[in-house]
PLY file of the C-alpha trace (Angstrom):
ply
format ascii 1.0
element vertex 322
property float x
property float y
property float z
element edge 321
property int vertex1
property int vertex2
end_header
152.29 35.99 91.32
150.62 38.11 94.01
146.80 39.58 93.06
146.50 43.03 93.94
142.88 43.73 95.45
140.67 46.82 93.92
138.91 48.94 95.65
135.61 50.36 94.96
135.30 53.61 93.26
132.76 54.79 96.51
135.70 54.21 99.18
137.95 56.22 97.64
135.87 58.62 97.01
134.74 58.96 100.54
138.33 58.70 101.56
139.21 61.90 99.44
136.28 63.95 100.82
137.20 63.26 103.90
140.73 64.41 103.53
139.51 67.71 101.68
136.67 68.69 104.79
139.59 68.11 107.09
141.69 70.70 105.66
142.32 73.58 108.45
140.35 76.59 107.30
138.65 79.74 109.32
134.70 80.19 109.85
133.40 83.20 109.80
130.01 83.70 112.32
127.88 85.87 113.79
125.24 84.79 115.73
123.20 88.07 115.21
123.51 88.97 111.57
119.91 91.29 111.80
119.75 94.39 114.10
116.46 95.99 114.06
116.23 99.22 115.66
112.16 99.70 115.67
110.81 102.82 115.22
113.32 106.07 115.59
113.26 109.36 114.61
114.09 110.18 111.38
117.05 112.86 113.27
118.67 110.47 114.97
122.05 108.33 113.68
121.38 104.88 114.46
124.35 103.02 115.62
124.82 98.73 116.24
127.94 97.02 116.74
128.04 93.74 114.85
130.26 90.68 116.55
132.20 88.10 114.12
133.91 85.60 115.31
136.38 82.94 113.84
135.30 79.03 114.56
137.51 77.89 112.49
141.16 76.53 113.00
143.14 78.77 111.04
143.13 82.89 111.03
140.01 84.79 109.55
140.57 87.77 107.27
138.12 90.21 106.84
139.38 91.46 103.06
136.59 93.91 102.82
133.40 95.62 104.35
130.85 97.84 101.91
127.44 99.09 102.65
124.81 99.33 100.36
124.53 102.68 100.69
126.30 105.92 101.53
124.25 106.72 103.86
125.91 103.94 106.04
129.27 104.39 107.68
131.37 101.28 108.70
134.42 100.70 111.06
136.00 97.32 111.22
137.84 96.64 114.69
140.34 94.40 113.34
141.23 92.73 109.51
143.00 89.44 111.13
140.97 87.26 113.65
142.92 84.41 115.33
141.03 80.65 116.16
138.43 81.32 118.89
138.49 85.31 118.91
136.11 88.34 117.62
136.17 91.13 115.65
133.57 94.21 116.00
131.87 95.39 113.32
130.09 98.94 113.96
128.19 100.26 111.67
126.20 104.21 111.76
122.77 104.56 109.76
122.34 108.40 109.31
118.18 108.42 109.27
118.06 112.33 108.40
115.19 113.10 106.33
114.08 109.08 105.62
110.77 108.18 106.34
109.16 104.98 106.53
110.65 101.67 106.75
114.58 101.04 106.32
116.87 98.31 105.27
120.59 98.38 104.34
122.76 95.54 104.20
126.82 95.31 105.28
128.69 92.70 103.19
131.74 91.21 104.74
134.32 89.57 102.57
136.97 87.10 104.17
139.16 84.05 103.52
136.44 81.00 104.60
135.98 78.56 101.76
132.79 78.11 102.40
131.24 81.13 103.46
133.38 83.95 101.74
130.56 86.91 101.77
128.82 87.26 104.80
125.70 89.51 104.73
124.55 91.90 108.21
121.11 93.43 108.33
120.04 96.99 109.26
116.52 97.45 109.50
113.80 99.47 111.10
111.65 102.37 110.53
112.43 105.94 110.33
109.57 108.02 112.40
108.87 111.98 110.80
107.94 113.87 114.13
108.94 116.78 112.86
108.29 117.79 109.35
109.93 120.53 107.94
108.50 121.00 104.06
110.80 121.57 101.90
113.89 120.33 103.66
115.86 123.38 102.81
115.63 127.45 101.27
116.58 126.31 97.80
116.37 129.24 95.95
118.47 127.93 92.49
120.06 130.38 90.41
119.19 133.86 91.01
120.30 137.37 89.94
122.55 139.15 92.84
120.30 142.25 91.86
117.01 140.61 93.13
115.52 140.36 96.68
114.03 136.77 96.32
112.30 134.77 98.70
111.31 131.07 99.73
109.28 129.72 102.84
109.37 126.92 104.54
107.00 125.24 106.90
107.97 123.17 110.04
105.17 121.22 111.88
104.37 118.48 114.28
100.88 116.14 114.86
103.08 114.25 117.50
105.09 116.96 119.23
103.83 120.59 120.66
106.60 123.45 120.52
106.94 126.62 119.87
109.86 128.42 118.07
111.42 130.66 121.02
114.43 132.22 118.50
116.33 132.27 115.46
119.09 132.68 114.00
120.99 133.00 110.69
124.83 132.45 109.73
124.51 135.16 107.19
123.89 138.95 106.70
122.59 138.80 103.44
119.36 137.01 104.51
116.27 138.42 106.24
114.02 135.66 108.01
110.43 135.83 109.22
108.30 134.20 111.25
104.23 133.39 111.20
102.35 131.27 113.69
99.86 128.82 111.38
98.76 127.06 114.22
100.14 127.63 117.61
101.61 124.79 118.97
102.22 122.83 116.01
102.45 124.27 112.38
105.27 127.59 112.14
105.81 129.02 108.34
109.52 130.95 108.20
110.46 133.11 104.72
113.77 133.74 104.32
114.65 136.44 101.42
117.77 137.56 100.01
119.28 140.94 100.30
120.81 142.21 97.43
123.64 143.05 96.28
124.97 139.19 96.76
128.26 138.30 95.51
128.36 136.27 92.59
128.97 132.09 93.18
127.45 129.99 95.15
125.45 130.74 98.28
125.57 128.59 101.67
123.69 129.54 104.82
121.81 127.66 107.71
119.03 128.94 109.70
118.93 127.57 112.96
115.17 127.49 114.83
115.51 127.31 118.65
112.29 125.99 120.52
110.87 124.56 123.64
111.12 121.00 122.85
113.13 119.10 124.75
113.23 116.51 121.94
113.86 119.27 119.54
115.65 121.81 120.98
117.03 122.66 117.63
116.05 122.63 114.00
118.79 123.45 111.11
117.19 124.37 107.90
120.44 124.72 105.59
120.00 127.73 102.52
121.26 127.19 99.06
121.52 128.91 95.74
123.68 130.36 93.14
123.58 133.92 91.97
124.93 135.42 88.90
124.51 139.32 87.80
121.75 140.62 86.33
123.07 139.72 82.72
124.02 136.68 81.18
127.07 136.36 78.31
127.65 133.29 76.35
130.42 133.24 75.76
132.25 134.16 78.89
135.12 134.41 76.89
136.56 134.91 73.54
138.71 132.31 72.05
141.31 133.28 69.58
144.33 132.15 67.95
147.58 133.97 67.90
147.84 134.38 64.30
145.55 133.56 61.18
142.44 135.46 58.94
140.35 137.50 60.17
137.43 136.11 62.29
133.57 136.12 63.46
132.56 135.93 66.45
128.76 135.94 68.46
128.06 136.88 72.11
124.42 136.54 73.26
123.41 138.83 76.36
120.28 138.40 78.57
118.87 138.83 81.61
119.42 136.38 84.64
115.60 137.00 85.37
114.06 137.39 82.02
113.29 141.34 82.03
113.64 143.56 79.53
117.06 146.10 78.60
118.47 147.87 76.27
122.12 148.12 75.30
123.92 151.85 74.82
127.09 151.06 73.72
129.21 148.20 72.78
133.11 149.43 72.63
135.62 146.71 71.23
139.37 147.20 71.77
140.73 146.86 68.39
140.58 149.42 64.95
138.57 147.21 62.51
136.47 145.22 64.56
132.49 145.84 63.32
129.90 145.37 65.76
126.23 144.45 65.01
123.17 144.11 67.53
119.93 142.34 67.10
117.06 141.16 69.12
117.47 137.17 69.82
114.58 134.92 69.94
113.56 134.08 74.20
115.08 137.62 75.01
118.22 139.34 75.14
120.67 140.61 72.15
123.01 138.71 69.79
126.27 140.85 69.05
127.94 140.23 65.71
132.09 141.09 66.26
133.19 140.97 62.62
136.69 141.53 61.04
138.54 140.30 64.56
142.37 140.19 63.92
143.55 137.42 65.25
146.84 139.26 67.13
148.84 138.23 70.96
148.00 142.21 71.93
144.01 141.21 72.30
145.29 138.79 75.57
143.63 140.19 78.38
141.62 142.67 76.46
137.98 143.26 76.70
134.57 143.69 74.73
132.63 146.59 76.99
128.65 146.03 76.86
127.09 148.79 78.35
123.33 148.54 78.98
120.47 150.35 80.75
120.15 147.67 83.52
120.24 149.43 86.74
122.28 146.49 88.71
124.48 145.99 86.21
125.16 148.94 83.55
128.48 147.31 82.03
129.54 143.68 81.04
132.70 142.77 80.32
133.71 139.58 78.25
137.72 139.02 77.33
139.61 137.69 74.77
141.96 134.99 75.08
144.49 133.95 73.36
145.57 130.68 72.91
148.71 129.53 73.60
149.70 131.89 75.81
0 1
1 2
2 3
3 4
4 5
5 6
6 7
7 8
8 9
9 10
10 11
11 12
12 13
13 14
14 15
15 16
16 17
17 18
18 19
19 20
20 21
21 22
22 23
23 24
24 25
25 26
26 27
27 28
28 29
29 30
30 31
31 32
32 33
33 34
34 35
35 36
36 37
37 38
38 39
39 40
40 41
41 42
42 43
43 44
44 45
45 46
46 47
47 48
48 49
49 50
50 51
51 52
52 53
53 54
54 55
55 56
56 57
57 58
58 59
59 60
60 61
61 62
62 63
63 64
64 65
65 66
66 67
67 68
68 69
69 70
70 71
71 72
72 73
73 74
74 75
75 76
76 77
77 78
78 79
79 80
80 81
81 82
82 83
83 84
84 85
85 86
86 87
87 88
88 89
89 90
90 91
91 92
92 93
93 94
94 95
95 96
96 97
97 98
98 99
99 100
100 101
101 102
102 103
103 104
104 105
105 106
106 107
107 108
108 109
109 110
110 111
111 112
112 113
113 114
114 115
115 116
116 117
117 118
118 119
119 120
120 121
121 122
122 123
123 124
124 125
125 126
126 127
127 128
128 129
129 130
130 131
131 132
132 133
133 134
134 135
135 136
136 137
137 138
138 139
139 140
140 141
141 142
142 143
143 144
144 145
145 146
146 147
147 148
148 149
149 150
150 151
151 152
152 153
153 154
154 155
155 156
156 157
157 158
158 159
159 160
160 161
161 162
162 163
163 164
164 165
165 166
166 167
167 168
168 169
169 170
170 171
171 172
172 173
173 174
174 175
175 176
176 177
177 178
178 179
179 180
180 181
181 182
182 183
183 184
184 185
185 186
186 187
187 188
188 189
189 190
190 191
191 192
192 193
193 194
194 195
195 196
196 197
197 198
198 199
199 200
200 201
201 202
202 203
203 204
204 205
205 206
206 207
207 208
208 209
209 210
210 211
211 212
212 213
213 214
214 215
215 216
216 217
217 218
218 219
219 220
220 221
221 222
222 223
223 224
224 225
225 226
226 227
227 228
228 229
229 230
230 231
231 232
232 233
233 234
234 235
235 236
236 237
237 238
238 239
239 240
240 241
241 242
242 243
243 244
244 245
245 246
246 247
247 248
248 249
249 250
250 251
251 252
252 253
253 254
254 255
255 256
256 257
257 258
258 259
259 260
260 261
261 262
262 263
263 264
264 265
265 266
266 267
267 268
268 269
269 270
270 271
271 272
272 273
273 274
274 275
275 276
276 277
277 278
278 279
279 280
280 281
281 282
282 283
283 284
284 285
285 286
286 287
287 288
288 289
289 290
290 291
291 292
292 293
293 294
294 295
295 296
296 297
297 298
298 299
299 300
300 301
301 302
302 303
303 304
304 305
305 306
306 307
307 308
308 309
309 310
310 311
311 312
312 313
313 314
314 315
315 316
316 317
317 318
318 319
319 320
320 321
């Protein structure tokens, strides 16, 4: 009979790794994975186009691309790159109101074995020639009644200008301007002019100056105004049927001052109306005896008051199920 030789654990082995490395497969590269920008100014967009290319043998797909941040915006030229070809990568770094240094990071996901997540480097540091303190007219929630106002001042060690015009997208705004040092350092008050609708408020103020580098400088306005007086409940919540109910509404002022109420006239026979003084300001309103009914839809407690912006408030009923 014929012997059969065996053969050593090691060669075959080596024999099976070699089979599995020369599997066809894509690799993904990119000879410049880091792009540092230096020093910019924080109002600039900073913007680097990233080339990947496929060394493989077989074709390279890009399955995703995330930032590590919003603030980084990402466009991928192509999701399928053939043997020997590229694909561009470009990504935006918005460096608006960042100071100091900067580094965000763009992960690319794709179909090589070996190298499935490749990481690309933004970095550099964002340069605050122009500081404008606060960032914005944020005024928060105010009362449509009151002619409030916020400053802001805009300054430069590193850049001399002076503020030639301005202008505002909205009438309900006044805006000032004072010279702190000339050359360098400008404060600007903006104040609301009452009456302002009730919601939310958007404007931008626009500074023109002599500054090449700065020819502009948007300072955007925010707040939210509500009347002079506060309800809680907005509404009243009923069923259509059932005993009769209790119910509270608490009344103050937006800003804290002082009022009286006059009247309070409910639109049903039977209802029984109580006021007292509630504890931080304001009035709590007692509405006993409420009969639950679908004729109170759309109807109305009347609060009148002695508030000169705002004499009446008005909170409905609704009615559920209607």
């Amino acid at each position: 009979m014929r012997r059969l030789g065996v053969v050593p654990a090691g060669l075959l082995l080596g024999a099976l790794t070699v089979g599995a490395q020369s599997q066809p497969a894509p690799r993904i590269v990119c000879e410049e994975p880091t792009y540092d920008f230096g020093k910019r100014s924080n109002r600039e967009v900073v913007e680097h186009t990233f080339i990947i290319r496929n060394e493989g043998d077989t074709t390279l797909e890009i399955r995703r691309v995330h930032a590590s941040c919003g603030c980084t915006v990402v466009q991928t030229s192509t999701r399928q790159v053939p043997p020997g070809e590229t694909a561009r990568i470009t990504a935006r770094l918005n460096l608006r109101g960042r100071r100091g240094p900067q580094h965000k990071t763009i992960t690319v996901e794709s179909n090589d074995p070996h190298h499935p997540r490749l990481v690309l480097h933004l970095q550099g540091t964002a340069l605050q020639e122009m500081n404008v303190l606060p960032d914005r007219f944020f005024f928060g929630q105010v009362s449509g009644a009151d002619a409030v106002a916020r400053t802001v001042e805009v300054s430069s060690a590193a850049v001399t200008f002076r503020i030639t015009n301005i202008t505002c997208s909205s009438a309900l705004l006044d805006v000032d301007l004072q010279t702190v040092s000339s050359g360098h350092a400008y404060r600007v008050s903006a104040r609301l002019k009452p009456p302002l609708p009730n919601g939310r408020f958007g404007a931008n103020i626009r500074l023109y100056t002599d500054s090449e580098k700065y020819p502009t400088i948007d300072i955007p306005v925010w707040a939210r105004v509500s009347g002079a007086l506060t309800t809680a409940p907005r509404e009243l919540v009923l069923p259509q049927r059932g005993p009769t109910l209790t119910r509270y509404i608490v009344i103050r002022a937006t800003d804290g001052r002082e009022f009286r109420i006059r009247r309070v006239q409910v639109p049903a026979a039977g209802i029984s109306v109580t006021t007292n003084a509630y504890p931080g300001g304001g009035y709590r309103i007692t509405l006993s005896g409420i009969q639950p009914s679908p004729d109170l839809q759309g109807k109305a407690v009347e609060i009148e008051t002695d508030m000169p912006a705002m004499e009446k408030v008005r909170v409905p009923f609704r009615v559920i199920g209607l």
